[in-house]
N, CA, C and O of each residue as an XYZ file, in Angstrom:
576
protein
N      99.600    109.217     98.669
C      98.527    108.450     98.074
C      97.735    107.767     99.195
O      98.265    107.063    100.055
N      96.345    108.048     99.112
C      95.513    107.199    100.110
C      95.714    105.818    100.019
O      96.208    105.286     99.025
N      95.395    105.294    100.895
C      95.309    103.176    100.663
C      94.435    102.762     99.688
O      94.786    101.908     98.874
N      93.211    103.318     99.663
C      92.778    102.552     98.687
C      93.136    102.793     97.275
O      92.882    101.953     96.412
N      93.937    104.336     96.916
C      94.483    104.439     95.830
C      95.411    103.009     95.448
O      95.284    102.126     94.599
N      96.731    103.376     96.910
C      97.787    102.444     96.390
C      96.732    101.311     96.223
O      96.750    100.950     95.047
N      95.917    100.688     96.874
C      95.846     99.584     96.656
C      95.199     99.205     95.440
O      95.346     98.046     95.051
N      94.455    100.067     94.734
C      94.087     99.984     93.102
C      95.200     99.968     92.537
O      95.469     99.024     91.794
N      95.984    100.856     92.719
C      96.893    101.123     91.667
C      98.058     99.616     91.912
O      99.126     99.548     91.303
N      97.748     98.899     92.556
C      98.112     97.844     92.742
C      97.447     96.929     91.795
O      98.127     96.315     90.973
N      96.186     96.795     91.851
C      95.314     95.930     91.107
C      95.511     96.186     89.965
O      95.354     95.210     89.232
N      95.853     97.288     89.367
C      95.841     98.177     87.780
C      96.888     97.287     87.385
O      96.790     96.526     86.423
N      98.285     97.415     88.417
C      98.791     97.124     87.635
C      99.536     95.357     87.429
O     100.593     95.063     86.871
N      98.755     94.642     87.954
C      98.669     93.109     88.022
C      97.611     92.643     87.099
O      97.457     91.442     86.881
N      96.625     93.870     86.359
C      95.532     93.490     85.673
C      96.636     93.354     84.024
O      96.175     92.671     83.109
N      97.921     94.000     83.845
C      98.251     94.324     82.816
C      99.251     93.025     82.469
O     100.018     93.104     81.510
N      99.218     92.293     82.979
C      99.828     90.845     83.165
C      98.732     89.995     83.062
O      97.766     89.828     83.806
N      99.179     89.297     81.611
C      97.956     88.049     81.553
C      98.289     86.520     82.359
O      97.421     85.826     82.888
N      99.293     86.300     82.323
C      99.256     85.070     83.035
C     100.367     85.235     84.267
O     101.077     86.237     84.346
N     100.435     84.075     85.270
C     100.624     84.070     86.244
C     102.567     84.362     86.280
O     103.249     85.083     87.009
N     102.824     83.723     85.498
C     104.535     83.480     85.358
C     104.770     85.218     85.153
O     105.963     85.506     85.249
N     104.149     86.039     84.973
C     104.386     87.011     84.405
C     104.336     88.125     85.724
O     105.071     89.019     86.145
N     103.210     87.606     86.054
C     102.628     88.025     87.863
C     103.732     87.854     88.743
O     104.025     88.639     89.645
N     104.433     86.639     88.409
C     105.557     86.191     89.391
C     107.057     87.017     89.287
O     107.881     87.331     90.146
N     107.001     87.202     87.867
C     108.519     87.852     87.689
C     108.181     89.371     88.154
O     109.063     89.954     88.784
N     107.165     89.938     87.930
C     107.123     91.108     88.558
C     107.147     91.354     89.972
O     107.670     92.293     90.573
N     106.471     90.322     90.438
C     106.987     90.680     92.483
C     108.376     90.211     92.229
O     109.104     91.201     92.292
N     108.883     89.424     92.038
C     110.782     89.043     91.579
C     111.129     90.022     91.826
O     111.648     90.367     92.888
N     110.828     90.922     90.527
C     111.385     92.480     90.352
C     111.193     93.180     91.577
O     112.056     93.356     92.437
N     110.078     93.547     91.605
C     109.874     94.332     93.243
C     110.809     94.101     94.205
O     111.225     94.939     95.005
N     111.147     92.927     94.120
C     111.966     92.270     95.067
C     113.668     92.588     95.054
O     114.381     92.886     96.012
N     114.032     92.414     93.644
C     115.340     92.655     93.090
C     115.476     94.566     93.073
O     116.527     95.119     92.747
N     114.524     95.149     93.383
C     114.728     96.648     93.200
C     114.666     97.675     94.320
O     114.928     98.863     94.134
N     114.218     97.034     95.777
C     113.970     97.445     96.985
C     115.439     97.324     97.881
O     116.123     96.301     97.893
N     115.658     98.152     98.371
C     116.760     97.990     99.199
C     116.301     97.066    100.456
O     115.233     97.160    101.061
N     117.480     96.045    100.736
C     117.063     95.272    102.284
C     117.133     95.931    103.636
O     116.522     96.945    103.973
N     117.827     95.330    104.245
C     117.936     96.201    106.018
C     118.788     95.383    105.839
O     118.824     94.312    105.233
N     120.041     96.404    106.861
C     121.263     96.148    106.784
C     121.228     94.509    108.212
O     120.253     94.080    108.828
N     122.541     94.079    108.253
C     122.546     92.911    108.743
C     122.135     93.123    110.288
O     121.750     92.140    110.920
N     122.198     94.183    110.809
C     121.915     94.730    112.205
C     120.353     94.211    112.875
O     119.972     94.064    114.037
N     119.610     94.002    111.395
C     117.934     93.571    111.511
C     117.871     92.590    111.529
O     116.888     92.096    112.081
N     118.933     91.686    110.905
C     118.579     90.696    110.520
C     119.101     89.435    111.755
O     120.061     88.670    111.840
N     117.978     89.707    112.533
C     118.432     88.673    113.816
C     117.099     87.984    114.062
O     116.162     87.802    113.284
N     117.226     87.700    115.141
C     116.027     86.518    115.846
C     114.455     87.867    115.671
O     113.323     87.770    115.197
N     115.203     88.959    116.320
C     114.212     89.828    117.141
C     113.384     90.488    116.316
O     112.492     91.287    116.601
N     113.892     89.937    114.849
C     112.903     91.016    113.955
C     112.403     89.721    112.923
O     111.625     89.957    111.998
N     112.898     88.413    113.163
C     112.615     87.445    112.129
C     110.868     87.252    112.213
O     110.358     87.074    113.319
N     110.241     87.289    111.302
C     108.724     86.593    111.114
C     108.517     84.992    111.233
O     108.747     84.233    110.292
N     108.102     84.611    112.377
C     108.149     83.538    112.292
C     106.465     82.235    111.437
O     105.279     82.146    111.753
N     106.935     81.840    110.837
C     105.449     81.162    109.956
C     105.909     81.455    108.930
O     104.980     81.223    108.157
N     107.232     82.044    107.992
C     107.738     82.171    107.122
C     108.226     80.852    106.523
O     109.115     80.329    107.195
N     107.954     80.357    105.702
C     109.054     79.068    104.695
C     110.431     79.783    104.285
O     111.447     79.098    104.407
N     110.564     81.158    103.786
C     111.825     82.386    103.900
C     112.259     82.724    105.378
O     111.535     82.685    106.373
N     113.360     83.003    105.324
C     113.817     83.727    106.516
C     113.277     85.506    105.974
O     113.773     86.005    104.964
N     111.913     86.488    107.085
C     111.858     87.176    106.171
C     111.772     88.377    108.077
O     111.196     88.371    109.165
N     112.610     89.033    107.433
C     112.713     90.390    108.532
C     112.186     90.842    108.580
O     111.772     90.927    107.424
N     111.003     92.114    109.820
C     110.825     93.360    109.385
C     110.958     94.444    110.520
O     111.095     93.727    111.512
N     110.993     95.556    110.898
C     111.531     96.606    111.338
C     110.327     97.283    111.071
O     109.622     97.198    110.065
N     110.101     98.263    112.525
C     108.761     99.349    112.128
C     109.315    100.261    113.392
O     109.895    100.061    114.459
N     108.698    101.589    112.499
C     108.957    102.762    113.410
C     107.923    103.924    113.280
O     107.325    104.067    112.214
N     107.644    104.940    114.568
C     106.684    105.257    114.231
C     107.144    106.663    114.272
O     107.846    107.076    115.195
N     106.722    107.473    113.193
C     107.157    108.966    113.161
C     105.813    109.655    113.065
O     104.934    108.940    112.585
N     105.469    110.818    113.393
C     105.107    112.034    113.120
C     103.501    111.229    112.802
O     102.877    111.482    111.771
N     103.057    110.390    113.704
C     101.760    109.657    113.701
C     101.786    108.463    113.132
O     101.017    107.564    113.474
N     102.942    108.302    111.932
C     102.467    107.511    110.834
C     103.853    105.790    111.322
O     104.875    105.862    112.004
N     103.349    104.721    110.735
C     104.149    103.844    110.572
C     104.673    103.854    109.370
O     104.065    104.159    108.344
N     106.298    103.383    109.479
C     107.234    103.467    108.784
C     108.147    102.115    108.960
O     108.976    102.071    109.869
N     107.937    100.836    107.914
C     108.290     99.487    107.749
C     109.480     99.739    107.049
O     109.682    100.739    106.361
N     110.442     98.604    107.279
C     111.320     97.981    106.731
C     111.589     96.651    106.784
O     111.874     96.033    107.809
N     111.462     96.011    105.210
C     111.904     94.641    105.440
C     112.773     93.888    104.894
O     113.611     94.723    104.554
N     113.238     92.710    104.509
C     114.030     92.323    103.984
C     113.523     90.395    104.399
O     112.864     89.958    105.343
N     114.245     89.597    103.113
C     113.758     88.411    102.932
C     115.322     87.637    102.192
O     115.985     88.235    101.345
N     115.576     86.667    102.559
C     116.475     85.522    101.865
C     115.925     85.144    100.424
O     116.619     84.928     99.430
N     114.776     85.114    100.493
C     114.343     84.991     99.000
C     113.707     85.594     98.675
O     112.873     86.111     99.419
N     113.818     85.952     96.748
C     113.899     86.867     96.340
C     112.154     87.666     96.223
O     111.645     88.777     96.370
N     111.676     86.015     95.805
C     110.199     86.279     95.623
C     109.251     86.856     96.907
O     108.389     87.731     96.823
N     109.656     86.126     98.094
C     109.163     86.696     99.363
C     109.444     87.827     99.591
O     108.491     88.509     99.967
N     110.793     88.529     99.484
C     110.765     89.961     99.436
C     110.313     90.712     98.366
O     110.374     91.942     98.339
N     109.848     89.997     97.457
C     108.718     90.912     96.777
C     107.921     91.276     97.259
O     107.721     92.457     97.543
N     107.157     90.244     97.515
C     105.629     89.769     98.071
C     105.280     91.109     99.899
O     104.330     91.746    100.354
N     106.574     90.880    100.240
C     106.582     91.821    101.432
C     106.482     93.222    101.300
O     105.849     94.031    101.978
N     107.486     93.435     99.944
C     107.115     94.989     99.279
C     106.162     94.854     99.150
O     105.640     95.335    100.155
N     105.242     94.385     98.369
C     103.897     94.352     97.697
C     103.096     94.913     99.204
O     102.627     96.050     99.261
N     103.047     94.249    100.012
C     102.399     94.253    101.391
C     102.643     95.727    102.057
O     101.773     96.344    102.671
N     104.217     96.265    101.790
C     104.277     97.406    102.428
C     103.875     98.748    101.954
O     103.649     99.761    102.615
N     103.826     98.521    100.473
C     103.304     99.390     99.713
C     101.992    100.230    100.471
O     101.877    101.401    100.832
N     100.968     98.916    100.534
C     100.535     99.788    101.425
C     100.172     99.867    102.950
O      99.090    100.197    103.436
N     101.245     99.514    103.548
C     100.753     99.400    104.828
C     101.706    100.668    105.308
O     101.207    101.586    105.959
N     102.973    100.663    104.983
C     104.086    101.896    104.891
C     103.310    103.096    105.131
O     102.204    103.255    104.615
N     103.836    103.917    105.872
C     103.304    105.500    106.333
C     102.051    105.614    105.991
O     101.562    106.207    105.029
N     101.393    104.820    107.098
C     100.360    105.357    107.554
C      99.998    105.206    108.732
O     100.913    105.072    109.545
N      98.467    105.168    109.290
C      98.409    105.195    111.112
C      98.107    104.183    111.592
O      97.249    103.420    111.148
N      98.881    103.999    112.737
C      98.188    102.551    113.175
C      97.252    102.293    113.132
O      97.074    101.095    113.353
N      95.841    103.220    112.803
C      94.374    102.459    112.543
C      93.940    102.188    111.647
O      92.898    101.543    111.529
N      94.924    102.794    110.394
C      94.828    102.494    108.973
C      95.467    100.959    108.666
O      94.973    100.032    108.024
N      96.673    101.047    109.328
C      96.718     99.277    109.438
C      96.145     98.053    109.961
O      96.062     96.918    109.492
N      95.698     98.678    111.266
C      94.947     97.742    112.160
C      93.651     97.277    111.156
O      93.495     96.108    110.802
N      92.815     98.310    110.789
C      91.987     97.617    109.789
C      91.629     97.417    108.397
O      90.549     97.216    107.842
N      93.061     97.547    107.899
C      92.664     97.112    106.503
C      92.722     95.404    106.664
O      93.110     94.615    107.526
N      91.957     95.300    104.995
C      91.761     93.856    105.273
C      92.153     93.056    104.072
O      91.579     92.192    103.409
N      93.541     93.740    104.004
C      94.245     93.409    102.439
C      93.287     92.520    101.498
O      93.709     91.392    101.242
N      92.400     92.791    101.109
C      91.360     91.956    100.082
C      91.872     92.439     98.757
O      91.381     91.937     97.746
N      93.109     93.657     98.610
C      93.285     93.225     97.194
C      94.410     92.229     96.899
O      94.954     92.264     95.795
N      94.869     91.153     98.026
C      95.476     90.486     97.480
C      95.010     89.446     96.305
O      95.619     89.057     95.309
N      92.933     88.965     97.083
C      92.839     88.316     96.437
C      91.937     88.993     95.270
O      91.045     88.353     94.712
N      92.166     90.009     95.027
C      91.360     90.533     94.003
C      92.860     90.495     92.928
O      92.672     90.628     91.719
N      93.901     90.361     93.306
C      95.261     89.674     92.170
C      95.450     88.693     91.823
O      96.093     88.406     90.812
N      94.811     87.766     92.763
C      94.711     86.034     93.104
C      96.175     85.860     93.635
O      96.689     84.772     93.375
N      96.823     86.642     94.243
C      97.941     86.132     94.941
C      98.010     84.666     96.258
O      98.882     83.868     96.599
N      97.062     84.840     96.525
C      96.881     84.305     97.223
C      96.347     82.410     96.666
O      96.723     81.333     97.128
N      95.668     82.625     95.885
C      95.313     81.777     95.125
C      96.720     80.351     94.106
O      96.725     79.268     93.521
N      97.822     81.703     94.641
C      99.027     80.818     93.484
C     100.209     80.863     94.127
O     101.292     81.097     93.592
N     100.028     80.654     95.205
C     100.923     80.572     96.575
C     100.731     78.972     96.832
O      99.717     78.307     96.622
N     101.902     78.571     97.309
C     102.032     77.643     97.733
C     101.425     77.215     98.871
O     100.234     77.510     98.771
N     101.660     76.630     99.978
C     100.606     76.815    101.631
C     101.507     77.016    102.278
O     101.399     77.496    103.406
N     102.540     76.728    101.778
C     103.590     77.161    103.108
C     104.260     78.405    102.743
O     105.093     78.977    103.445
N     103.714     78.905    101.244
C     103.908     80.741    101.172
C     102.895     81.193    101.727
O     103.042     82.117    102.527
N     101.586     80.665    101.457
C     100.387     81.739    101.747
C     100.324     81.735    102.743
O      99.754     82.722    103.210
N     101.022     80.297    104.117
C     101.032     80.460    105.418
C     101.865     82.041    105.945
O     101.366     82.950    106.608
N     103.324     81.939    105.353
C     103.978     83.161    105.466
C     103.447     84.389    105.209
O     103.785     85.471    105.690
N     102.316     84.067    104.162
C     101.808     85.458    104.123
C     101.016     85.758    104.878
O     100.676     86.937    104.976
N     100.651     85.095    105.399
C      99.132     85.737    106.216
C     100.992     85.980    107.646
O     101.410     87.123    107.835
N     101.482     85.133    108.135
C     102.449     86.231    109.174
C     102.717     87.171    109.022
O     102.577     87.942    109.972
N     103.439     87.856    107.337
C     103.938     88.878    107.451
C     102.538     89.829    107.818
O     102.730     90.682    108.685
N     101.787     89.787    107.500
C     100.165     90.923    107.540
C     100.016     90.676    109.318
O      99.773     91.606    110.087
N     100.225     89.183    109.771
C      99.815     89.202    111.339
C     101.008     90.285    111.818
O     100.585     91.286    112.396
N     102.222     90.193    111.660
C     103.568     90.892    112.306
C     103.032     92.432    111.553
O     103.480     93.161    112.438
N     102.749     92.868    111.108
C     102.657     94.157    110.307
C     101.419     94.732    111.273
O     101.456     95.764    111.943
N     100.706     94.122    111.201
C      98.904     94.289    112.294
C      99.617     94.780    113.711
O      99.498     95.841    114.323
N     100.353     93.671    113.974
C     100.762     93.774    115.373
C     101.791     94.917    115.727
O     102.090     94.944    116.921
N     102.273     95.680    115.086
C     103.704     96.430    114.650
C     102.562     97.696    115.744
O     102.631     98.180    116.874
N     101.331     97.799    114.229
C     100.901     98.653    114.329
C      99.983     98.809    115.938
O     100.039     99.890    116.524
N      99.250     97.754    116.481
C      98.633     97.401    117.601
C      99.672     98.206    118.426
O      99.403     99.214    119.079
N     100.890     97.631    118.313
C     101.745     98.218    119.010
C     101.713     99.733    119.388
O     101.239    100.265    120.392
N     102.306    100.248    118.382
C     102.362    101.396    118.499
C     100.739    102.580    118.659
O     100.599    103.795    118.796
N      99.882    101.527    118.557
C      98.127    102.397    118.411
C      98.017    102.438    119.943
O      97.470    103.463    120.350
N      98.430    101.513    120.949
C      98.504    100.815    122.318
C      99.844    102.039    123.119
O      99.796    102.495    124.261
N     100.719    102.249    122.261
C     101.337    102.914    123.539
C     100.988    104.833    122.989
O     101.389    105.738    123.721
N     100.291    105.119    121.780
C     100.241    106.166    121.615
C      98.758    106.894    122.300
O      98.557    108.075    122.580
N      97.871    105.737    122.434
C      96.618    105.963    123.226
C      97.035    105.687    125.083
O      96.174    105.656    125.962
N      98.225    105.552    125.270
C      98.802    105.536    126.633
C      99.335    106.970    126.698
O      99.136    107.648    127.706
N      99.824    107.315    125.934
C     100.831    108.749    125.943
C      99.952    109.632    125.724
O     100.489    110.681    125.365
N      98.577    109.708    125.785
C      97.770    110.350    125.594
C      96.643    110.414    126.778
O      95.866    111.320    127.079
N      96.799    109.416    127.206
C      96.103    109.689    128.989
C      97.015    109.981    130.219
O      96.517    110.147    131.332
């Protein structure tokens, strides 16, 4: 699925939820249904820091594309991180570098965040940006 698919099909389906409590139990879910990263990740070297959660993530780059893994102490933040990887997950570092996640606030996620969630959120997207910088930086090296 292209990004801007997932990322409609994101919006579609937050449009089918009328109120917010409802919005919330579903990233919950997301959260309660994603497998974590085993305890091996879960150290200093992969922690997001600007998190109010302790929230992990792990990136690797295969066959062009980035490939995330994350994991969170709480339940709702590791929703919220799925939500994020959905679409940032296998694709190219320039597809990450410039998206400009605007359908968060086309969900109003952002809007019903606390400040010291929405602070975390804007890290996990800075650490996810940078994953990818990363790997856009040494693959345009391996190429000269």
């Amino acid at each position: 699925m292209k990004i801007e698919e997932e990322k409609n099909a994101i919006i579609e389906e937050f449009e089918l939820f009328d109120d917010w409590m409802d919005r919330y139990n579903y990233i919950i879910e997301m959260g309660k249904t994603t497998d974590g990263l085993s305890d091996e990740f879960k150290t200093k070297q992969y922690l997001i820091s600007g998190c109010q959660s302790q929230v992990w993530l792990t990136a690797a780059m295969q066959e062009g594309k980035v490939h995330f893994k994350a994991d969170s102490d709480a339940i709702i933040t590791k929703g919220i991180v799925q939500l994020l990887l959905r679409v940032a997950n296998n694709r190219t570092p320039d597809e990450i570098v410039n998206e400009d996640y605007s359908f968060l606030d086309k969900i109003g996620l952002k809007e019903h965040l606390s400040p010291t969630r929405s602070n975390g959120l804007t890290s996990m997207i800075k650490q996810i940006r940078l994953y990818a910088l990363v790997f856009k930086t040494k693959e345009s090296q391996n190429n000269n």
